[in-house]
C-alpha positions in Angstrom: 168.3 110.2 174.9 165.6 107.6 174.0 164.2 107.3 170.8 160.8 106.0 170.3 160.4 103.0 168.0 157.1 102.9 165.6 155.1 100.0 166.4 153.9 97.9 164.0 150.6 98.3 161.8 148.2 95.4 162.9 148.2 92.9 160.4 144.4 93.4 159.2 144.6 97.0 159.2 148.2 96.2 156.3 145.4 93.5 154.3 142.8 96.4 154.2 145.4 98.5 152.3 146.0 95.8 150.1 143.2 94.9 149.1 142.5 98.5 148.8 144.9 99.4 146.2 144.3 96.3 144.0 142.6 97.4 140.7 138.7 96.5 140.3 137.2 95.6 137.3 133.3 96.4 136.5 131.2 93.4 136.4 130.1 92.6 132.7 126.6 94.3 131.7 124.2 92.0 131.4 123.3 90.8 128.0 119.7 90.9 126.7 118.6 87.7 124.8 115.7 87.0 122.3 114.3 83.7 122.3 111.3 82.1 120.3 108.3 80.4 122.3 106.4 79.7 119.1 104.3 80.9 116.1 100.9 82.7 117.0 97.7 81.8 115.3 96.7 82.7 112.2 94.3 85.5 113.2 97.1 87.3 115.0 99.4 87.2 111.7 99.3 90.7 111.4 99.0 91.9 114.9 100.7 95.4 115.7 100.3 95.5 119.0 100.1 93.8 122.6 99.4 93.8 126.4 98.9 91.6 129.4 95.4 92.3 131.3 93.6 89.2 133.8 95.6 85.8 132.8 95.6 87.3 128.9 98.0 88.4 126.0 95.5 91.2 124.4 96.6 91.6 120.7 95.3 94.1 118.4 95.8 94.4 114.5 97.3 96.3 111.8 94.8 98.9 110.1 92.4 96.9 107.7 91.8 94.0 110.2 88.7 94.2 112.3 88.2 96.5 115.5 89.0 93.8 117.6 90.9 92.8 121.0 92.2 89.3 120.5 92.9 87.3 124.3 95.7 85.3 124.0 96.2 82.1 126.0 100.1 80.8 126.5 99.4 77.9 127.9 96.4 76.8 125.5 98.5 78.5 122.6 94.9 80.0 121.2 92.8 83.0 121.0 89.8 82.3 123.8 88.6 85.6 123.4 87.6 88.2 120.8 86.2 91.4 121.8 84.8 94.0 119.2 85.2 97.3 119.6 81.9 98.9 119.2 81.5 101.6 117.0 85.0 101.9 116.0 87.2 101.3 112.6 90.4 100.2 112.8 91.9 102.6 110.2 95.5 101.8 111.7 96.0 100.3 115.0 99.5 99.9 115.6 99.9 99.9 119.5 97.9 99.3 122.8 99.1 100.4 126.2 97.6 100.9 129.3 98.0 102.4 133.1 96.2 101.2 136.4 92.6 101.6 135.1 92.8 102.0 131.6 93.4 100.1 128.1 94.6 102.6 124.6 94.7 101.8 121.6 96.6 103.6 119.3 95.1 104.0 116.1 97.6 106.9 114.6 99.8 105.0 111.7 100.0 107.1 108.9 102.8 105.9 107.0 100.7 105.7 103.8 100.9 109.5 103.2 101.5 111.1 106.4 98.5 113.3 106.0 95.8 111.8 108.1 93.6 114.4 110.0 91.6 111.8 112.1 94.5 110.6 114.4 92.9 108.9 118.1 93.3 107.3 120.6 90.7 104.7 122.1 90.4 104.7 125.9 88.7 101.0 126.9 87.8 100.7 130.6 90.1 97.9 132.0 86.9 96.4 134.1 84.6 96.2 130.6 87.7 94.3 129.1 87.2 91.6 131.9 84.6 91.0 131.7 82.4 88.5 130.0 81.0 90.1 127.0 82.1 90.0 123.4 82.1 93.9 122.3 82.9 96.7 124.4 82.2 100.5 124.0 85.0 103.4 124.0 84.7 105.4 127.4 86.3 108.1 125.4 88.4 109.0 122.2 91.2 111.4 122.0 91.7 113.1 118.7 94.5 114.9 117.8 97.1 116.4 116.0 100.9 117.2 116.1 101.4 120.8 116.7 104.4 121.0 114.2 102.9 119.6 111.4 101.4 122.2 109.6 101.6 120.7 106.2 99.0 118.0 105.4 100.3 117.6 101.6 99.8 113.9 100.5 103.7 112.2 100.6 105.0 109.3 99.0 104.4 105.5 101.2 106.7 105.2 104.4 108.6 109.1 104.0 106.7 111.1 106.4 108.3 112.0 109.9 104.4 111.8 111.4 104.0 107.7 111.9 103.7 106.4 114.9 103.5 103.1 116.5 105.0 103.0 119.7 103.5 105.0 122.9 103.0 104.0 126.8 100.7 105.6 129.2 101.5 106.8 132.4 98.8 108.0 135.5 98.2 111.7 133.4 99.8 110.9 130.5 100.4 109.5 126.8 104.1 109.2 125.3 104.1 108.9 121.5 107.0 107.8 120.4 107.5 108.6 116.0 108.6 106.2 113.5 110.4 108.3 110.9 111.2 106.7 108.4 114.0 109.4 107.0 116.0 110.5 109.7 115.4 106.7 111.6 115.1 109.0 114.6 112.3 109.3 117.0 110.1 112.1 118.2 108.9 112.3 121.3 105.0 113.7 121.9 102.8 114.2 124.8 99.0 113.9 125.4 96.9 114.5 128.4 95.2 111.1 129.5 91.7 112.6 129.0 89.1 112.2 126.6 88.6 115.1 124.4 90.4 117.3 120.8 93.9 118.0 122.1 97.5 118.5 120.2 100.2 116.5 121.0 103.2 118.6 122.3 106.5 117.9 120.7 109.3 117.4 123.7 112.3 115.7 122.8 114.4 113.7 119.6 116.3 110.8 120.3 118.4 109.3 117.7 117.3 105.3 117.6 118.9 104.8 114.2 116.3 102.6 113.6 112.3 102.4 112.9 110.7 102.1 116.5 107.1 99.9 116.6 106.1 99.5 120.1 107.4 101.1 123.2 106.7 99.4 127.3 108.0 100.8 130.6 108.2 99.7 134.1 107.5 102.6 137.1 109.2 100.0 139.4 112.3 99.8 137.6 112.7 103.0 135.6 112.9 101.3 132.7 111.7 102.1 129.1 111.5 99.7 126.2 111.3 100.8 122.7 111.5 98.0 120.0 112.0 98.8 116.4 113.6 97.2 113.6 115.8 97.8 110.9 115.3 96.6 107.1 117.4 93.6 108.1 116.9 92.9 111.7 114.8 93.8 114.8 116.6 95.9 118.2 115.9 96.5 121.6 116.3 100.5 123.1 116.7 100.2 127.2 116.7 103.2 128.8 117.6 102.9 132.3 116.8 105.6 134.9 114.0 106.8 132.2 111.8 109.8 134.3 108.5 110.4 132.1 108.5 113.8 133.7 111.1 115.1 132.1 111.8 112.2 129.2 115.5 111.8 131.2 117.4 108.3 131.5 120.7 107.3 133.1 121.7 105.1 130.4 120.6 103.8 126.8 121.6 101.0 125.7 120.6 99.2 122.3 120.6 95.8 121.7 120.8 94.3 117.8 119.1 90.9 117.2 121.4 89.8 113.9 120.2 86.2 114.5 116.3 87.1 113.6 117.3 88.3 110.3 114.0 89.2 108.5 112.1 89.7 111.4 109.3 92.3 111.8 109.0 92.5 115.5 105.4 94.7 116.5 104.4 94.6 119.6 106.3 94.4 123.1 105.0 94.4 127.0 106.2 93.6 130.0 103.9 91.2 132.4 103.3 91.4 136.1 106.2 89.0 137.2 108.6 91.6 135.1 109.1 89.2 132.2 109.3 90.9 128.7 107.4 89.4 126.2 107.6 90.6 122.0 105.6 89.6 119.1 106.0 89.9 115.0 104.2 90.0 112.7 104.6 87.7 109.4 106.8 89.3 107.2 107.9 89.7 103.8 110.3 87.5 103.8 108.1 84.6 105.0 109.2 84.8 108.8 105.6 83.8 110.7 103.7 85.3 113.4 105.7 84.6 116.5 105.8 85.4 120.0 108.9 85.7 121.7 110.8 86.6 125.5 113.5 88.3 126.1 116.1 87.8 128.7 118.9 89.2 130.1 121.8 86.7 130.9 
């Protein structure tokens, strides 16, 4: 009787096994890089926030400084425009965000006692911001208050869970994102987009291990920024995959910058070409105003 002989496997069809069973490494994460452009001007030494509108960086400052949206010029390295907010007080604007028509400004810090009861939000129309004039009016203010804090007993400087300087906006909605300086954990609050008295919802808690000062996310990308320092250097929270819907992400990675030691980074936004820009403010220990850009490589 015959016997069939087995025929042999075509040689690609042997490489494809191969190659199959040879081990795959991940590529390497990409690494996220702060770099210095240069020191801002002296008005802008103790700005707390920033964003990019027309050809602009628009800065606001800390609480104390004048109600006031500073337009930034890279390229001339100078403030060309100053717009006052009409009437307004800057009691403690710490970040400035904005969505396809309009510019807020955060004026909720309240890290002196934690007790303030006239928390807002400025809502600037994007189209008065443009154009040529040097004070613009509020098209609406949202006031409001945390729904879990119920106590409104004076505390003692930087201790109350109820600071804030990091938020973004999104079509419908504000993101308020804490800066407690306690647990170094943030809360996460939400606020309809309209004008009006409204509480801010509690949603969710991350631990950042840090104090969070600004916050910027791309819809294109699904990603969310939150910047934030420790007593001895300034970090980067990405957040990959982040859904403002639900406050989900894939992936959170941090990033420590060791080599800014001293640095009090403020504000952070990302521009139109998807570059990601970050300011300071001068700090304590005598690190100046500076604007930076961070990369990954």
């Amino acid at each position: 009787m015959l016997t069939k002989s087995h025929k042999p496997l075509p040689m690609l069809g042997l490489m494809l096994i191969i190659i199959a069973c040879i081990p795959r490494e991940e590529p390497p994460e990409k690494v996220l890089v702060l770099e210095q452009i240069g020191e801002l001007p002296a008005v802008l030494i103790e700005n707390s926030g920033m964003t990019a509108l027309g050809d602009l960086i628009w800065f606001i400052n800390d609480g104390g400084n004048e109600a006031a949206l500073y337009g930034y010029n890279r390229e001339q390295d100078t403030v060309v425009r100053t717009v006052v907010v009409k009437n307004s007080i800057n009691s403690d604007w710490e970040d400035i965000s904005q969505n396809e028509n309009y510019i807020y400004i955060g004026d909720f810090g309240n890290n002196a006692s934690g007790n303030r009861t006239d928390l807002r939000i400025l809502i600037i129309d994007q189209s008065d911001l443009l154009a040529d004039i040097d004070t613009v009016t509020p098209s609406g203010i949202i006031a409001f208050h945390y729904e879990d804090q119920t106590d409104f007993t004076p505390m003692a400087e930087n201790t109350s869970p109820y600071d804030c300087e990091a938020f973004i906006a999104t079509e419908d909605s504000l993101f308020l994102f804490t800066k407690d300086w306690q647990s170094l954990q943030t809360r996460i609050y939400s606020l309809s987009i309209e004008s009006g008295t409204q509480t801010a919802k509690f949603r969710k808690q991350w631990n950042v291990s840090g104090l969070i000062t600004a916050a910027a996310w791309s819809s294109e990308k699904q990603e969310l920024f939150l910047l934030g320092y420790t007593p001895l250097f300034p970090f980067i929270w990405l957040y990959s995959g982040f859904s403002p819907e639900d406050l989900s992400f894939v992936k959170g990675n941090r990033t420590d910058f060791s080599n800014f030691f001293g640095t009090q980074t403020e504000g952070i936004l990302i521009s139109a070409d998807g570059s990601i820009f970050i300011s300071s403010e001068e700090s304590t220990t005598q690190k100046p105003a500076a604007l930076f850009t961070a990369r990954f490589q």
